[in-house]
C-alpha positions in Angstrom: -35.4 -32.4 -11.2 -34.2 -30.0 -14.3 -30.9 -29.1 -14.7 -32.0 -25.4 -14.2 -33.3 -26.2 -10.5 -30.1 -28.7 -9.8 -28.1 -25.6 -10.9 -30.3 -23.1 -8.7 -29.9 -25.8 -5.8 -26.7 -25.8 -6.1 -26.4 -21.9 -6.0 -28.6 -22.0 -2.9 -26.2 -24.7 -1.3 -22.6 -22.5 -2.1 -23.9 -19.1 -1.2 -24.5 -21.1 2.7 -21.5 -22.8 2.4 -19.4 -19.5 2.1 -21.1 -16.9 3.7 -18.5 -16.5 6.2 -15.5 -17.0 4.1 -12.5 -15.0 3.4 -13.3 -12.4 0.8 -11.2 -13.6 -1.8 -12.7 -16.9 -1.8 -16.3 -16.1 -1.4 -19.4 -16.6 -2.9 -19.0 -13.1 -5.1 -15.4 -15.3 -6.5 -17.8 -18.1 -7.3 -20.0 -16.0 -9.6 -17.5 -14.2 -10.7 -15.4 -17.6 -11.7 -19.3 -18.8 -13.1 -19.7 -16.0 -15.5 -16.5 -16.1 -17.0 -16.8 -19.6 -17.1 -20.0 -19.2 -19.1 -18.6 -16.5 -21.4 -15.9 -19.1 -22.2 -17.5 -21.8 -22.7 -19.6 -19.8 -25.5 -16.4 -20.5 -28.0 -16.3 -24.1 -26.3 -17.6 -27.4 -27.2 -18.6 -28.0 -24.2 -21.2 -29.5 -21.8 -23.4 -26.3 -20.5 -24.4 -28.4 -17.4 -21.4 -30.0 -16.1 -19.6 -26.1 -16.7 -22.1 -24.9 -14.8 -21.7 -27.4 -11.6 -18.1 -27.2 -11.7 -18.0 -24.0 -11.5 -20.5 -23.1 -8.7 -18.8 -26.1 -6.8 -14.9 -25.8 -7.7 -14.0 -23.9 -4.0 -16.9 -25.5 -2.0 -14.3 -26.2 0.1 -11.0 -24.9 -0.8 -7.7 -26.7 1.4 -6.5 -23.7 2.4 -9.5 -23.2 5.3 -9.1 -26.8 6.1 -5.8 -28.0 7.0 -4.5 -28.1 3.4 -7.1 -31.8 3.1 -7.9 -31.3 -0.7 -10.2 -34.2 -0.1 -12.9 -32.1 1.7 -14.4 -30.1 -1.5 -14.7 -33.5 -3.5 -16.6 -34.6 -0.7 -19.0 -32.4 0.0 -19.5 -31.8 -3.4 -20.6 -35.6 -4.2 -22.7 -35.8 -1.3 -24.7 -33.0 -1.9 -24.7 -33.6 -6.0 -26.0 -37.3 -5.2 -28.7 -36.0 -2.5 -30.2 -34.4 -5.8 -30.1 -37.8 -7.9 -27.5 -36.3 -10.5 -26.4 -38.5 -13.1 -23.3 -40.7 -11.4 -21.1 -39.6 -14.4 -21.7 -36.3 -14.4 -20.8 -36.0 -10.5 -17.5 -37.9 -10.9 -16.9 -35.6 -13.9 -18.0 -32.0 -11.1 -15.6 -34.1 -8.5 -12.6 -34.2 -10.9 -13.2 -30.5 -11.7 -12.6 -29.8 -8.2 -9.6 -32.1 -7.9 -7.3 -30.9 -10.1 -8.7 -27.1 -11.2 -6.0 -25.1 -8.3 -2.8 -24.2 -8.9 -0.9 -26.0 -6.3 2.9 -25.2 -7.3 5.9 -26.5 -7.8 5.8 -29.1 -11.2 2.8 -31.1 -10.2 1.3 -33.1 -13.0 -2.3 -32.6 -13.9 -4.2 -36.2 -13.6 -7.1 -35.4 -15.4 -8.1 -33.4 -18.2 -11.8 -32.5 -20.0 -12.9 -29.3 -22.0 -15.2 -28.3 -19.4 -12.1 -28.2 -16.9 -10.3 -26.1 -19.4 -13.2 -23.8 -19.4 -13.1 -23.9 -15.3 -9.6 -23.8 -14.8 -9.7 -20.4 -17.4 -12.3 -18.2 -15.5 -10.7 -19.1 -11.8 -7.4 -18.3 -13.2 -8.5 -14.9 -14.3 -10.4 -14.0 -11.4 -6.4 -14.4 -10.1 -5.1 -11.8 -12.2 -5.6 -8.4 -13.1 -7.5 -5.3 -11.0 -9.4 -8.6 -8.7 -6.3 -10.8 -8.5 -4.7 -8.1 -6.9 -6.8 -7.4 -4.5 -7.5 -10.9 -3.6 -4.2 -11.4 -3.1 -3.5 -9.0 -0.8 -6.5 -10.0 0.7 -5.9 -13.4 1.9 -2.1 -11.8 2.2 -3.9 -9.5 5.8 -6.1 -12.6 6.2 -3.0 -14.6 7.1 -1.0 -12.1 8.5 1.8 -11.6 6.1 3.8 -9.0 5.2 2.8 -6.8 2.1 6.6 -6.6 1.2 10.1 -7.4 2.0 13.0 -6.6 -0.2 15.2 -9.1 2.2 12.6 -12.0 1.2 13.1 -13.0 -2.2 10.2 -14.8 -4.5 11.3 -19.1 -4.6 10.3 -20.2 -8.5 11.4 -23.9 -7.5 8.9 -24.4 -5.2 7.4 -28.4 -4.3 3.4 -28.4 -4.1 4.1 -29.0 0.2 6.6 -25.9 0.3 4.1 -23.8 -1.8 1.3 -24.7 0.0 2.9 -24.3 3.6 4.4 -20.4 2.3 4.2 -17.8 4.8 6.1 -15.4 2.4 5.3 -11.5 1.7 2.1 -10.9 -0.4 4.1 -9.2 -3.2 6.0 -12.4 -3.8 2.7 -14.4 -4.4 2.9 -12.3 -8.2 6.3 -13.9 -9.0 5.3 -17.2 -7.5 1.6 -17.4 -9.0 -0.1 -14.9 -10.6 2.5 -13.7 -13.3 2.6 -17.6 -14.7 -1.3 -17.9 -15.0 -1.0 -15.8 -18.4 1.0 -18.7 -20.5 -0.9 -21.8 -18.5 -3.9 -20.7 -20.3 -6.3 -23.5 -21.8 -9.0 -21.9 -24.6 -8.6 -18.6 -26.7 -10.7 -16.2 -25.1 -9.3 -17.1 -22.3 -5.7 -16.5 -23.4 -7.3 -13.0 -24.9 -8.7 -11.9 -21.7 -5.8 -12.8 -19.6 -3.2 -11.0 -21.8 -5.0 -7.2 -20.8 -5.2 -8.7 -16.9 -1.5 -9.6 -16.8 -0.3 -6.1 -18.3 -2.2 -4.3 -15.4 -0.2 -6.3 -12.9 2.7 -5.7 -14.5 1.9 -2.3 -14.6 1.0 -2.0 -11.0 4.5 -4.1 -10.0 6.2 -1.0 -11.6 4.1 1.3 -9.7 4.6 -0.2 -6.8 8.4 -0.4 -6.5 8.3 3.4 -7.9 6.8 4.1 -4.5 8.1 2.0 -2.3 11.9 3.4 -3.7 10.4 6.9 -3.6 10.9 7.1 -7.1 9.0 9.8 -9.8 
């Protein structure tokens, strides 16, 4: 099998997989998170194929629908990459993508590192931030039942990967917590240029937002 009909399988295979999922983590993040990936990895020296998979397959199965088990998406990835006789290295490389592309708080070290993740880790990370970000966030913020905001509730910057990951705090907070730090964690250049105009607009909208809430001009 080519690489262009693997890659269409495994389109086929992720669009099934999330047709049901929460908006913000759907198949229409997927492409998004592939075609910034691809406009990346233009200024990349980096493996077409492997950005390709790891991108279609990074939220295959993302913890937060499954208990918080971060082993699931690894898993279903490799099974259904070695159902299609891909080359063993290139599905470890896909399964360590998935592994270690999330944000998952606190200081947690980063066990494994490639250009192609870089490239990943860059296009989910802006599809986090800006115009999209915000909406996802508040997004999965109704999905969950939280509150939008709650002056009484103050943002924790010192969370551990299990208190971040069990949160139940207002959506607003997530920006502190998250989505303001993607900017500077950044891996290639054009990634660092397009998240720069994504950040402003948050904080933009932050100001906008207490303006409102305050009942300010």
């Amino acid at each position: 099998m080519s690489s262009e009909d693997i890659i269409l399988q495994t389109t086929h295979f992720v669009k099934e997989q999330l047709a049901n999922a929460e908006g913000g983590h759907d198949w229409f993040h997927i492409e998004r998170v592939y075609k910034n990936a691809i406009l990346i990895s233009n200024g990349e020296s980096v493996d077409p194929f492997i950005v390709a998979l790891g991108a279609l397959l990074h939220d295959i199965a993302d913890s937060k629908f499954h208990n918080g088990d971060e082993t699931v998406g690894p898993k279903l990835a490799r099974t259904f990459l070695f159902n299609l006789n891909v080359d063993s290295k290139v599905i470890e490389h896909v399964v360590h993508i998935i592994e270690n592309i999330s944000f998952k708080g606190g200081h947690e070290e980063q066990r494994f590192r490639s250009p192609e993740l870089d490239v990943i880790q860059d296009a989910d990370r802006l599809d986090a931030i800006g115009a999209i970000g915000i909406a996802r966030c508040f997004n999965y913020g109704g999905f969950k039942n939280r509150a939008i905001y709650d002056p009484n509730i103050s943002p924790n910057l010192n969370m551990s990967k299990d208190e971040y990951k069990a949160s139940t705090a207002p959506s607003i907070n997530h920006f502190y917590e998250k989505l303001l730090l993607l900017k500077d964690r950044m891996n290639t250049k054009t990634g660092k240029q397009l998240a720069q105009n994504r950040h402003e607009f948050m904080e933009y909208y932050l100001k906008q937002f207490y303006n409102e809430w305050n009942a300010k001009i």
